[in-house]
C-alpha positions as CSV (number, residue, x, y, z in Angstrom):
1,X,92.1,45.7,142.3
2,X,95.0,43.8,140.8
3,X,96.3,46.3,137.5
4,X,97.0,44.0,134.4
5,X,99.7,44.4,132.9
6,X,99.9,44.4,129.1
7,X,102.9,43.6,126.6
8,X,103.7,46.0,124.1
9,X,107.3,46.3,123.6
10,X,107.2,48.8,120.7
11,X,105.2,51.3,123.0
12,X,107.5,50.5,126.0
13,X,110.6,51.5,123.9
14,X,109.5,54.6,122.3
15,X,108.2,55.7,126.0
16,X,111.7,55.1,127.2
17,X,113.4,56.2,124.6
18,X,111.6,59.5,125.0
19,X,111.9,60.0,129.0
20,X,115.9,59.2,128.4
21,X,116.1,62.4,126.6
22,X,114.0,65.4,129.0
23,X,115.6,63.4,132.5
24,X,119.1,65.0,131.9
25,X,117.2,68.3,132.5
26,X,116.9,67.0,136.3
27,X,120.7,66.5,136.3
28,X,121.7,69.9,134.5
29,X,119.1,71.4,137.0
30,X,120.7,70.2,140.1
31,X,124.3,71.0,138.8
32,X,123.2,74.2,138.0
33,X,121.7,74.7,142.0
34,X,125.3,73.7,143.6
35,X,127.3,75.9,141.2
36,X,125.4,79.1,141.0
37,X,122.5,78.9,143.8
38,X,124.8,77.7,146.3
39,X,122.7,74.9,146.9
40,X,123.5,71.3,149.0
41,X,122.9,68.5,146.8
42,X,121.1,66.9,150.2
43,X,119.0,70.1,149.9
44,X,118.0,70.0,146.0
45,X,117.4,66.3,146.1
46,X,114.8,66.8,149.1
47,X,113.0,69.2,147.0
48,X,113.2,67.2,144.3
49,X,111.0,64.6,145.7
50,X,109.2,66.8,147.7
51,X,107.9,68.8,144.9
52,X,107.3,65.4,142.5
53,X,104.8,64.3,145.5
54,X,103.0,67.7,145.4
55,X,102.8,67.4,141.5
56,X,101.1,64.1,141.4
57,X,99.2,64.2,144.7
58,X,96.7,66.2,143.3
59,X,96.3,64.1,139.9
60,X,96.2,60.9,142.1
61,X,93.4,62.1,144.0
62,X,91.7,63.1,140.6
63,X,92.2,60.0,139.0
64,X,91.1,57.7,142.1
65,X,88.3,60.2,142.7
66,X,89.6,60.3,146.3
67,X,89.7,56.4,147.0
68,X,93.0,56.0,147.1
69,X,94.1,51.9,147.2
70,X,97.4,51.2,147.7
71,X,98.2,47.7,147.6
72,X,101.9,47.3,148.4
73,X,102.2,50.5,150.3
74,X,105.2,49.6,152.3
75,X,107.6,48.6,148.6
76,X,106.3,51.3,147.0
77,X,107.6,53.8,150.0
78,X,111.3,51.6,149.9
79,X,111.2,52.2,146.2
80,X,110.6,55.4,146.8
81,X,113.9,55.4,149.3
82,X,116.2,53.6,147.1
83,X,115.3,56.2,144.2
84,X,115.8,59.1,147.1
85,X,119.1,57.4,147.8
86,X,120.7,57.1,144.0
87,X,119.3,60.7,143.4
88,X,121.3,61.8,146.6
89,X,124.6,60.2,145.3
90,X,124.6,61.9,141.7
91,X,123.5,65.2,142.6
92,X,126.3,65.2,144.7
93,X,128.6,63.6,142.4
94,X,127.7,66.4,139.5
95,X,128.6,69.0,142.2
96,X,132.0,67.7,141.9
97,X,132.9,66.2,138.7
98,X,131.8,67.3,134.9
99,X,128.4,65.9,134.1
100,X,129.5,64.0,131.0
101,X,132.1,62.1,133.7
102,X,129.5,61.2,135.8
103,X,127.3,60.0,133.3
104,X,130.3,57.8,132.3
105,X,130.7,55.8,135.4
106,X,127.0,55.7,135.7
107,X,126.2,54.1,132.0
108,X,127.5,50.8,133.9
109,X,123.8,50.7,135.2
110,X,122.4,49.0,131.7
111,X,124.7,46.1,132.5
112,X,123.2,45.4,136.0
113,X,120.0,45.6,134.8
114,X,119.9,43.4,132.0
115,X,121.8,41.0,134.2
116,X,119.1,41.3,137.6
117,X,116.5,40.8,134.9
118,X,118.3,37.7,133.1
119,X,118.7,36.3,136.4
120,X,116.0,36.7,138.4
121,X,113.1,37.6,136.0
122,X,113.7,34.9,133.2
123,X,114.1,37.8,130.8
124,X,115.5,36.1,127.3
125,X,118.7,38.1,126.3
126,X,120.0,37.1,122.8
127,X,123.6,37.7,121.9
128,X,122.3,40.5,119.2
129,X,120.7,42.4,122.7
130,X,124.0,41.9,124.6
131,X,126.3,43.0,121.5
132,X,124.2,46.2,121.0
133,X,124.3,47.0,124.6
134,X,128.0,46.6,124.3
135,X,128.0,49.0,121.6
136,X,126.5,51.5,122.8
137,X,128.4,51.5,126.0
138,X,131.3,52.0,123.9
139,X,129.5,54.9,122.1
140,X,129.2,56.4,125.7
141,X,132.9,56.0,126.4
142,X,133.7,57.6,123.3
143,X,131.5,60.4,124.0
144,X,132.6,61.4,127.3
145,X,136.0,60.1,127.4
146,X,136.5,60.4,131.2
147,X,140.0,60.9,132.4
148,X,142.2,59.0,135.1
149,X,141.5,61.9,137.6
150,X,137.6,61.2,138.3
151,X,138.8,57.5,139.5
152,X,138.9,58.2,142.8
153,X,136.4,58.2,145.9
154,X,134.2,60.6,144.7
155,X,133.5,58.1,141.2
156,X,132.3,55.5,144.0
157,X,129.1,57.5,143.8
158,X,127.8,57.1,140.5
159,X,128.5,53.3,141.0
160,X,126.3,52.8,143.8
161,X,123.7,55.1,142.3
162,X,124.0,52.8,139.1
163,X,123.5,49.9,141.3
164,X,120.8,51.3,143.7
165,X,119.0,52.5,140.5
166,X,119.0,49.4,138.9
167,X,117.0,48.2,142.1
168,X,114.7,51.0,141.7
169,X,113.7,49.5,138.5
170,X,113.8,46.4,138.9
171,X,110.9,47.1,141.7
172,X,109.1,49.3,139.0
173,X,109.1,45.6,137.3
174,X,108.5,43.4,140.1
175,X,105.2,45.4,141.8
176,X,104.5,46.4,138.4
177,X,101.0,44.0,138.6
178,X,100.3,45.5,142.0
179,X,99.5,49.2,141.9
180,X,98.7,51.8,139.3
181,X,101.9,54.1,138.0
182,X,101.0,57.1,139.1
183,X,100.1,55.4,143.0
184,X,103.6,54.1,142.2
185,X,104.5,57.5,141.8
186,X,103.2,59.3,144.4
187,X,104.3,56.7,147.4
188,X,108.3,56.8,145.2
189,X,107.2,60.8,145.9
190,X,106.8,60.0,149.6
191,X,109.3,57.5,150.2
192,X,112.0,59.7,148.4
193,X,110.9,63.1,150.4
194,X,111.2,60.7,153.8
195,X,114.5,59.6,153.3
196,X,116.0,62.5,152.0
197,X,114.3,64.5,154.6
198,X,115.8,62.1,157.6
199,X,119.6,62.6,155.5
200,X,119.3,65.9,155.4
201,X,118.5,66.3,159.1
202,X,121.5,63.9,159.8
203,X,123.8,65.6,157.5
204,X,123.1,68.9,159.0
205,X,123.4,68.4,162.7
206,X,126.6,66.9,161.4
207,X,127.9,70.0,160.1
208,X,128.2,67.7,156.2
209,X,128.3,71.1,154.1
210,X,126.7,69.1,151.5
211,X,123.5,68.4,153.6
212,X,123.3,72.2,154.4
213,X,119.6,73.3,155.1
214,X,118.9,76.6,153.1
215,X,115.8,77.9,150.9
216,X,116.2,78.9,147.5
217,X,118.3,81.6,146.8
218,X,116.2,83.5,144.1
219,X,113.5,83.2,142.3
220,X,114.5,81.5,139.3
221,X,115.9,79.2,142.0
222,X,112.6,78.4,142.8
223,X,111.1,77.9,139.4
224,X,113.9,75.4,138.6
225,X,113.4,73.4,141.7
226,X,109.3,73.3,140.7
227,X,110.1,72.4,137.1
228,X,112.6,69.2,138.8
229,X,110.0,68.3,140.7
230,X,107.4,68.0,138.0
231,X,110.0,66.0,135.3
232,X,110.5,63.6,138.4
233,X,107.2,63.2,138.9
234,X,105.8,62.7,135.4
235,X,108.5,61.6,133.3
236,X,109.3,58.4,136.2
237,X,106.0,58.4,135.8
238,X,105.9,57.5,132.4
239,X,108.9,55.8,133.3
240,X,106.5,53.4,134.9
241,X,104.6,52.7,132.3
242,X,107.4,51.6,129.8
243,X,108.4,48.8,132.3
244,X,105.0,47.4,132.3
245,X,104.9,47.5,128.5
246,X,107.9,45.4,127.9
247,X,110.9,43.9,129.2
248,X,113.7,45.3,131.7
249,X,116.7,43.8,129.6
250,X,114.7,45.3,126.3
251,X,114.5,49.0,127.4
252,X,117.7,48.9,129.3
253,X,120.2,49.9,126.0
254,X,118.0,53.4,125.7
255,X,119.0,54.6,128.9
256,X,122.5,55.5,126.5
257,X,119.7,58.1,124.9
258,X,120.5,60.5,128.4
259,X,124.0,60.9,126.9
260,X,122.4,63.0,123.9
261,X,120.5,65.8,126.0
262,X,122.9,65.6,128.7
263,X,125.5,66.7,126.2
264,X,123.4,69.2,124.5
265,X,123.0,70.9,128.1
266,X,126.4,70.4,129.2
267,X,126.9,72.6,126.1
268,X,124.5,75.0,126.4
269,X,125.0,75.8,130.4
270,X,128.4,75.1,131.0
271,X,130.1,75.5,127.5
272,X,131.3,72.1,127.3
273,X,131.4,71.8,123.1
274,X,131.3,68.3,121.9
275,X,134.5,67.2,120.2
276,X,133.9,65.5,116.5
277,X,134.7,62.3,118.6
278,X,131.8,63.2,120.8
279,X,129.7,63.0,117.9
280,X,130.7,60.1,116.9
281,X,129.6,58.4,120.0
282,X,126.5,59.8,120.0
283,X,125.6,58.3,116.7
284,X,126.6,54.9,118.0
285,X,124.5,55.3,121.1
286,X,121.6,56.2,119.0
287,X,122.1,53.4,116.2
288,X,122.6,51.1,118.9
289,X,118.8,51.9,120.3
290,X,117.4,51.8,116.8
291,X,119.3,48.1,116.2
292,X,117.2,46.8,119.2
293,X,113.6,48.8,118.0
294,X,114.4,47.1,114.7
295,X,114.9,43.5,116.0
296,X,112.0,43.5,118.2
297,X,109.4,44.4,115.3
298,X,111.3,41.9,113.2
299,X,110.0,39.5,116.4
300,X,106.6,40.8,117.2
301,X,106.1,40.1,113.1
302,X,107.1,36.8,113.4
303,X,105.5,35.8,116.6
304,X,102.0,37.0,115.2
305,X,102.8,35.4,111.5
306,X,102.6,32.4,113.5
């Protein structure tokens, strides 16, 4: 059975505005694995899907009451391996490099998408959408002010995670109409914990100390890899859902929400105290997400005055 999908920008933007803020957790998570557990970023990211497919297996076969359809089965597992392949790149780049700095080179991931959208979905981008997404991209580079050391190889990672995970969602778009979220879900779950499993096996026979095969080293270890495992399984989840409520191009600008938890954390774990600067971008990434909330109720009236 074909799932409808339903317009409702508002929803779609207070869902995604809410998932930008808990996903750092993944991030600080995986950082956290690499510099105290001793953990291969090709390691944390297998468990990362891994553990998402064990969270929602059980609540698919719940929901679907054990009949399982999977329409597009094949997509959903190479959406499932371009997500695996993004996550690989920045948990691997945050081994490295300060998480704010990552997220810098990232945050170019809102312009591809609003541009794949524009281009091959018909999505209608006003100047007032492209202006506030310029905005808050400055807002970011104010926030994390990267410096002229993290432009080297290593900052290619982020990049082609930006532009791998701008495919992810475009896909979350495109089979939006096929498949339910959480079947979405789940096969992302499988497709991730394949690919990841198959790098990881690679990596190791090659002796790539960031593909190194290990268990976790404690048991709080353990409990953080659960807890990454459940945030990537529900809040993509929910994730989901907010692209099949409205627009690619209209959710994109609240990915620049990350940048406020992801500082909080960088704070709070690896004492990295925002500068009054810092603050200052923050407040522009956030009045830049409200600016585009704002003009879409100011449409949605107007459309249904007429």
């Amino acid at each position: 059975m074909t799932v409808p999908m339903t317009e409702n920008p508002i929803r779609g933007m207070a869902l995604m505005a809410g998932c930008m803020l808990v996903l750092p957790i993944m991030d600080a998570i995986a950082k956290y694995m690499a510099t105290f557990e001793t953990m291969s970023p090709g390691q944390v990211t297998f468990y990362r899907f891994f553990f998402q497919l064990i969270a929602l297996l059980p609540l698919m076969l719940i929901a679907t009451r054990g009949r399982i359809e999977i329409r597009r089965p094949w997509m959903n597992l190479l959406r499932g391996a371009i997500h695996g392949a993004a996550s690989l790149m920045f948990f691997t780049a945050v081994k490295y490099m300060p998480l704010a700095d990552v997220f810098a080179i990232y945050f170019v991931e809102p312009f591809m998408l609003t541009l794949m959208s524009a281009i091959f979905l018909g999505d209608r981008v006003g100047w007032r959408r492209w202006t506030a997404i310029a905005v808050g991209f400055g807002g970011a580079m104010i926030v994390i002010q990267p410096s002229y050391a993290i432009f080297g190889l290593t900052a290619l990672l982020p990049v082609a995670c930006a532009f791998l995970f701008t495919l992810y969602l475009f896909m979350n778009r495109a089979l939006g109409e096929g498949d339910s979220p959480l079947v979405m879900q789940a096969m992302a779950g499988l497709g991730g914990t394949l690919f990841c499993a198959t790098a990881l096996g690679a990596g190791n026979a090659l002796s790539l100390p960031d593909f190194e095969i290990s268990l976790p080293a404690s048991m709080l270890g353990l409990v953080l890899l659960l807890i990454l495992g459940a945030i990537s399984g529900y809040i993509h989840l929910v994730v989901v859902q907010a692209f099949r409520l409205a627009p690619l191009s209209l959710l994109a600008p609240f990915q620049y929400f990350e940048i406020i938890s992801a500082t909080v954390l960088g704070y709070a774990l690896f004492g990295d105290f925002p500068t009054a600067s810092k603050w200052l971008g923050i407040v522009i990434i956030v009045a830049s997400g409200l600016f585009i909330i704002w003009r879409e109720r100011i449409r949605v009236a107007q459309s249904q005055a007429v």
